[in-house]
C-alpha positions as CSV (number, residue, x, y, z in Angstrom):
1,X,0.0,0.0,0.0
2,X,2.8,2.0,0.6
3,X,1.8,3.8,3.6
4,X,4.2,5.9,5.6
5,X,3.9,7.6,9.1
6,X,6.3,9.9,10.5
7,X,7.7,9.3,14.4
8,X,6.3,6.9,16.7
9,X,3.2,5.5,16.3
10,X,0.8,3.4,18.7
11,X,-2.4,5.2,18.2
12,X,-3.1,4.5,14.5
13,X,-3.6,0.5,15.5
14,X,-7.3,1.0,14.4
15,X,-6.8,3.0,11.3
16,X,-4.2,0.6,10.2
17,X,-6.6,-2.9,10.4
18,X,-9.3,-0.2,8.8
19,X,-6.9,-0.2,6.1
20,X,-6.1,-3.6,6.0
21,X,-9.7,-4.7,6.0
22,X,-10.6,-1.8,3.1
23,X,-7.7,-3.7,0.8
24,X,-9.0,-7.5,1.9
25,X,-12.5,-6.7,1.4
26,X,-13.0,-4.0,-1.8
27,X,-8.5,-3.8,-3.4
28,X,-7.8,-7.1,-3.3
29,X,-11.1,-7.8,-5.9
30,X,-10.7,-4.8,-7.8
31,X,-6.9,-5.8,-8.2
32,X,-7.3,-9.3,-9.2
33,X,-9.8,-7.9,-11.7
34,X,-7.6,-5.2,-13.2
35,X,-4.6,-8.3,-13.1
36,X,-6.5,-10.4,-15.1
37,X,-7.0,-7.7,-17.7
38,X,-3.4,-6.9,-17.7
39,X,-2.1,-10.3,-18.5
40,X,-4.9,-12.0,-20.5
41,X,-6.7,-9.0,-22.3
42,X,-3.8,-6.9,-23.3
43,X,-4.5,-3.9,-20.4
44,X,-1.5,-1.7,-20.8
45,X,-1.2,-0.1,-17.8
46,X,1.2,2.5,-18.9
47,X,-0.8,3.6,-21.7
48,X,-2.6,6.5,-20.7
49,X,-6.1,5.7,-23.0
50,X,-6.5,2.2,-21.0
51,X,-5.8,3.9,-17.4
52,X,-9.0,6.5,-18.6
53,X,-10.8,3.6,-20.0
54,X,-10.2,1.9,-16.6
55,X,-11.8,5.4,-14.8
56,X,-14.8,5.3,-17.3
57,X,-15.7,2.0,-16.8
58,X,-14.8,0.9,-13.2
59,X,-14.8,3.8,-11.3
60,X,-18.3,4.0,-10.6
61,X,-18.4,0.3,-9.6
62,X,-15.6,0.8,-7.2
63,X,-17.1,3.9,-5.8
64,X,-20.0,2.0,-4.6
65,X,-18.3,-1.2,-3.2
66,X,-16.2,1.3,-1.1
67,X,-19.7,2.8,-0.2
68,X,-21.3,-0.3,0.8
69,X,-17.8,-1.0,2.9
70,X,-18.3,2.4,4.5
71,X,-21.9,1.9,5.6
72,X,-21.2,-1.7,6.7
73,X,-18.0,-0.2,9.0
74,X,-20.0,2.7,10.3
75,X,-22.1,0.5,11.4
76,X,-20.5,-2.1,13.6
77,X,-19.5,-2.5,16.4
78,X,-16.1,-1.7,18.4
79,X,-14.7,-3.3,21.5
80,X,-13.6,-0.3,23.6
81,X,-12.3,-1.2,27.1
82,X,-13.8,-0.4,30.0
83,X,-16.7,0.9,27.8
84,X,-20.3,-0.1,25.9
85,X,-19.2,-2.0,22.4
86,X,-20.4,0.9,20.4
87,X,-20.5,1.5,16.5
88,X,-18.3,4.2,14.5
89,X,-21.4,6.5,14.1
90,X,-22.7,5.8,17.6
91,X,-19.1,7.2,19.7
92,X,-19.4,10.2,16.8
93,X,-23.0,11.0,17.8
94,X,-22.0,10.4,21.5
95,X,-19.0,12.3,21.7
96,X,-20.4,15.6,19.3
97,X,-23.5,15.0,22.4
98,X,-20.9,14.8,24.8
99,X,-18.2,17.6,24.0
100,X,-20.1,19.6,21.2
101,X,-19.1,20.3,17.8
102,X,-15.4,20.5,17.1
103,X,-13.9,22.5,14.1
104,X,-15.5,25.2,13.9
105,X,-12.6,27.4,14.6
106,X,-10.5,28.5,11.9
107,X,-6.7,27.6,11.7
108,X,-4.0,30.3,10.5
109,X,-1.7,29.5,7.7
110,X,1.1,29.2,10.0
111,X,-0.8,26.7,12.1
112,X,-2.2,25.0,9.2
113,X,1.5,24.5,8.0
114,X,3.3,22.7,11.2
115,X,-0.1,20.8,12.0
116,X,0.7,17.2,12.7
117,X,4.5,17.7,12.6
118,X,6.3,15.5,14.8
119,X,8.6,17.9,16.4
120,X,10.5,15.4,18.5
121,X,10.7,13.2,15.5
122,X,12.4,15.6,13.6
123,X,14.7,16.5,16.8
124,X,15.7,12.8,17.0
125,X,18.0,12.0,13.9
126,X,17.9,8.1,14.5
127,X,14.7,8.7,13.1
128,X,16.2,10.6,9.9
């Protein structure tokens, strides 16, 4: 997939298995379908004409499988310690009820620019 995080990382366990279950259960199809095309139906994939062809045709279809994904993970539930099992859309509704609306304050560019940097990461140069 190529994914890549900067610094430490042990809060992105369930963003990662999100991940992992989007490829398993909508990529892995769609890429053993393209696959096929490439090496029995003469899909060039560096030919820019069968990469739009691919948009044209398959793009809606993906678009709704990952739709269907979304509203079957949205909808189940999580095991939270210490806490109800609750679905995606039920700690969202719960914790908008709970702490109110987030977001609705505005960000200046210089914030906006040095938001989510890992300054100790970058201070560490066994890291870089």
């Amino acid at each position: 997939r190529g994914a890549y995080i900067w610094g430490r990382s042990v809060h992105n366990v369930r963003i990662e298995r999100l991940w992992a279950d989007v490829t398993i259960q909508v990529g892995a199809s769609w890429a053993e379908t393209f696959t096929m095309l490439e090496l029995h139906y003469g899909l060039n994939i560096n030919d820019h004409a069968h990469i739009w062809l691919l948009h044209h045709l398959f793009l809606p279809a993906i678009n709704a499988a990952l739709d269907d994904f979304h509203t079957a993970w949205n909808s189940h539930r999580i095991q939270i310690c210490d806490s109800p099992n609750r679905s995606p859309e039920d700690m969202y509704g719960f914790d908008m009820f709970v702490h109110g609306f987030r977001g609705d304050t505005f960000m200046s560019d210089e914030e906006l620019e040095v938001y989510g940097v890992d300054w100790d990461a970058l201070r560490d140069p066994s890291i870089l």
